[in-house]
NUKE-265073 format. One line per field, with one value per residue (C-alpha): x, y, z; residue in one letter; residue number from 0. Coordinates in steps of 0.001 Angstrom, whole numbers, plus 524288, in hexadecimal, padded with zeros to 5 digits. Example, Ala and Ser with C-alpha at 12.3 -4.5 7.8 and 13.67 -1.06 7.14 Angstrom:
2
u 8300C;83566;
v 7EE6C;7FBDC;
w 81E78;81BE4;
type A;S;
seq 0;1;
This chain:
151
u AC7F2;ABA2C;AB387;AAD9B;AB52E;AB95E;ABEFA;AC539;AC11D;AC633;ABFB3;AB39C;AACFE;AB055;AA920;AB102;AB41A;AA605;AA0CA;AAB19;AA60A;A997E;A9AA6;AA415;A993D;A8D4A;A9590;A9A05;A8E36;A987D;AA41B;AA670;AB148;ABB4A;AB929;AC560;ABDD1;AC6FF;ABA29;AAF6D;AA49D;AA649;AA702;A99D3;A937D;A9A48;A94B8;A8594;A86CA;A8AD1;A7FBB;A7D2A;A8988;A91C7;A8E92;A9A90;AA32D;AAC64;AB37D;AC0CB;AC704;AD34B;AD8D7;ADED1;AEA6F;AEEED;AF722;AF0BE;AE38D;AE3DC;ADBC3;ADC76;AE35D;AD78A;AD1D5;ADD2E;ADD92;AD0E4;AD1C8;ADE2F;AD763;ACAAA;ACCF0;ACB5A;ACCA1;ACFCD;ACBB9;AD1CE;AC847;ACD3D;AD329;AD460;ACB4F;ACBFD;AD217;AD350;ADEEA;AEBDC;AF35F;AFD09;AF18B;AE9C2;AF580;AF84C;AEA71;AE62B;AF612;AF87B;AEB38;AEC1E;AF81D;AF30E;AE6BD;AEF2F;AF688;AEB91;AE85C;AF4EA;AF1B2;AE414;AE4F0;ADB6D;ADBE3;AD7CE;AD4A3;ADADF;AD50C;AD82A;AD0AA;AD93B;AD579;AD009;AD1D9;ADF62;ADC0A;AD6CB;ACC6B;AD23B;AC760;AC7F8;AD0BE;ADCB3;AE6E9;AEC81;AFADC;AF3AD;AF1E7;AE6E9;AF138;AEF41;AFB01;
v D250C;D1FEF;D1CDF;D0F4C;D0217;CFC98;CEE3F;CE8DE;CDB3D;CD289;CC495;CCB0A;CC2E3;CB68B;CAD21;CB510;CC0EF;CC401;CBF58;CC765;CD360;CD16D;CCF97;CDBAB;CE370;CDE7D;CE1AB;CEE57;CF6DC;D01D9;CF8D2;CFA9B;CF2C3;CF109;CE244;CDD0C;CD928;CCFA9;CC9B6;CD33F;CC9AE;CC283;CCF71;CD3DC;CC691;CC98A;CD7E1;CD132;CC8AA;CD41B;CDBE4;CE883;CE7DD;CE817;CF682;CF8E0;CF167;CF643;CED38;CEE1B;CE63B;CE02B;CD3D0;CCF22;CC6F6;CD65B;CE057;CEA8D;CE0B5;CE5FE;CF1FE;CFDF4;D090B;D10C6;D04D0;CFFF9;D0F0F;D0C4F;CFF6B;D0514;D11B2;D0B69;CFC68;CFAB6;CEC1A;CE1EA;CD41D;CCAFB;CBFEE;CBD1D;CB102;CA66D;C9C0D;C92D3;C85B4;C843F;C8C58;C8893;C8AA5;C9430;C9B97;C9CB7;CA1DA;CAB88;CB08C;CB1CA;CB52B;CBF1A;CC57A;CC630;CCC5C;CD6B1;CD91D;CD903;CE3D7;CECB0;CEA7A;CF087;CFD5D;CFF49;D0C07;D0908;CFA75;CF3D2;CE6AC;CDB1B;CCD7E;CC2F6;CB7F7;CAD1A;C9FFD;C95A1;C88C0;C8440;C78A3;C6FF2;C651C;C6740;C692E;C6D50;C76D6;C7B83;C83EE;C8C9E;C8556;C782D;C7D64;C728C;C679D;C5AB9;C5545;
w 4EC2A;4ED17;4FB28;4F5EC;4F8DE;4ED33;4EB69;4DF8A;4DB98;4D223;4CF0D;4D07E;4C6C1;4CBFD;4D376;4E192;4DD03;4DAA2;4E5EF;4ED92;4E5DD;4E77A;4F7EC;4F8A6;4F0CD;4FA53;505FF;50380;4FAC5;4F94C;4F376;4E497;4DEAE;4D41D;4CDB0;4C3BA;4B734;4AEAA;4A832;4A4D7;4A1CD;4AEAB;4B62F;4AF2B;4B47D;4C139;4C3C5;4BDB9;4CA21;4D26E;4CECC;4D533;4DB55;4CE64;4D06E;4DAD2;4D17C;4C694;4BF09;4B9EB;4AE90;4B06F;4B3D1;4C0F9;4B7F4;4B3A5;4B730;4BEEA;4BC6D;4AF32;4B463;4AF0D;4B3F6;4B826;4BC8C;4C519;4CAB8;4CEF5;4D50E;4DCAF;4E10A;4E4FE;4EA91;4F848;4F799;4EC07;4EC64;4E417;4DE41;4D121;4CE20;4C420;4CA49;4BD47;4C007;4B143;4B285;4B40F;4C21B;4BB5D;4B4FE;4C243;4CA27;4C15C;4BE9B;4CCD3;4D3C2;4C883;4C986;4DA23;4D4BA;4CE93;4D796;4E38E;4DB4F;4D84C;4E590;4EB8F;4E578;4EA97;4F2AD;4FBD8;4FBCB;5089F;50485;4FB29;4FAC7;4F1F7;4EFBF;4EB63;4E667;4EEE8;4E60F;4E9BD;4F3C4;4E6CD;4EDCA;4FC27;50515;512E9;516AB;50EC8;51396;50AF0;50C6E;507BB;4F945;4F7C5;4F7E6;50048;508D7;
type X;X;X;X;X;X;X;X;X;X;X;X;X;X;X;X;X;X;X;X;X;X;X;X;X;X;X;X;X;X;X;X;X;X;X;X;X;X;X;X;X;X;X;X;X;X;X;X;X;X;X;X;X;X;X;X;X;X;X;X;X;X;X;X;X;X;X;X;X;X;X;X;X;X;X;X;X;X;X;X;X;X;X;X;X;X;X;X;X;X;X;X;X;X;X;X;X;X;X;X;X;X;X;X;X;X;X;X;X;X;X;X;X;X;X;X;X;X;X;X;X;X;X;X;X;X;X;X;X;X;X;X;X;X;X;X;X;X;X;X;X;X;X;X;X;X;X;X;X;X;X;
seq 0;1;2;3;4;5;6;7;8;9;10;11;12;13;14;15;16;17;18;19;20;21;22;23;24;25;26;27;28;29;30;31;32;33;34;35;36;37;38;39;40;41;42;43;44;45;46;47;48;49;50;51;52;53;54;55;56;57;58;59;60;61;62;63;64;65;66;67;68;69;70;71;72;73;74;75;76;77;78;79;80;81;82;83;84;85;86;87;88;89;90;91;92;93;94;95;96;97;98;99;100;101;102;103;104;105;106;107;108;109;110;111;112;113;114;115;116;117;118;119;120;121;122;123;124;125;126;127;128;129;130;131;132;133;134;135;136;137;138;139;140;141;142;143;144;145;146;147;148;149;150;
């Protein structure tokens, strides 16, 4: 087992997950970490961005909406051996897409990463970060139990 903290990110190419990255990275100069890659042209843009700091980062391909995340078996080893802590950031975001299609894209891949997850050996750490756009043009406060609806 290696002495470095890893993490294992997926969404890291997106507008949160790579901003996530990129903080964890700054904070920590010895953290390296595992990024899900389902789109290889947005992940090369991604690591540009990153710059030097792409350097601690080894992407995997897969896919949150598979089995397993569609990685590998030498990959997945890895992940499980390694991971200290997983945070969740991928999600379907588009509202082009139907409700059905959203639910199952971003439930069915917490699914999977939540699975992955459980067989970290050394796991100390899970966060998800779930959607936010559920209160449609409420302002103010919303409570969770409100679901964005008036009255």
């Amino acid at each position: 087992m290696t002495s470095k903290r890893k993490v294992f990110i997926t969404g890291a190419s997106g507008l949160v997950g790579e901003e996530v990255l990129r903080r964890m990275l700054v904070d920590d100069p010895a953290l390296e970490a595992f990024v899900l890659v389902r789109d290889e042209i947005r992940w090369l843009l991604a690591s540009r961005r990153l710059g030097a700091l792409a350097r601690r980062v080894v992407p995997l391909r897969g896919d949150a909406t598979l089995p397993g995340l569609g990685l590998d078996a030498v990959a997945r080893q890895r992940v499980e051996r390694e991971t200290s802590a997983v945070v969740h950031a991928a999600a379907d975001t588009s509202f082009s897409r139907s409700l059905d299609q959203a639910r199952f894209v971003n439930t069915l891949g917490t699914y999977h990463v939540a699975e992955i997850a459980s067989e970290c050996l050394c796991l100390d750490r899970f966060v998800l970060v779930s959607t936010a756009f559920v209160a449609g043009r409420a302002t103010g406060n919303i409570l969770e139990r409100d679901n964005g609806v008036d009255g």
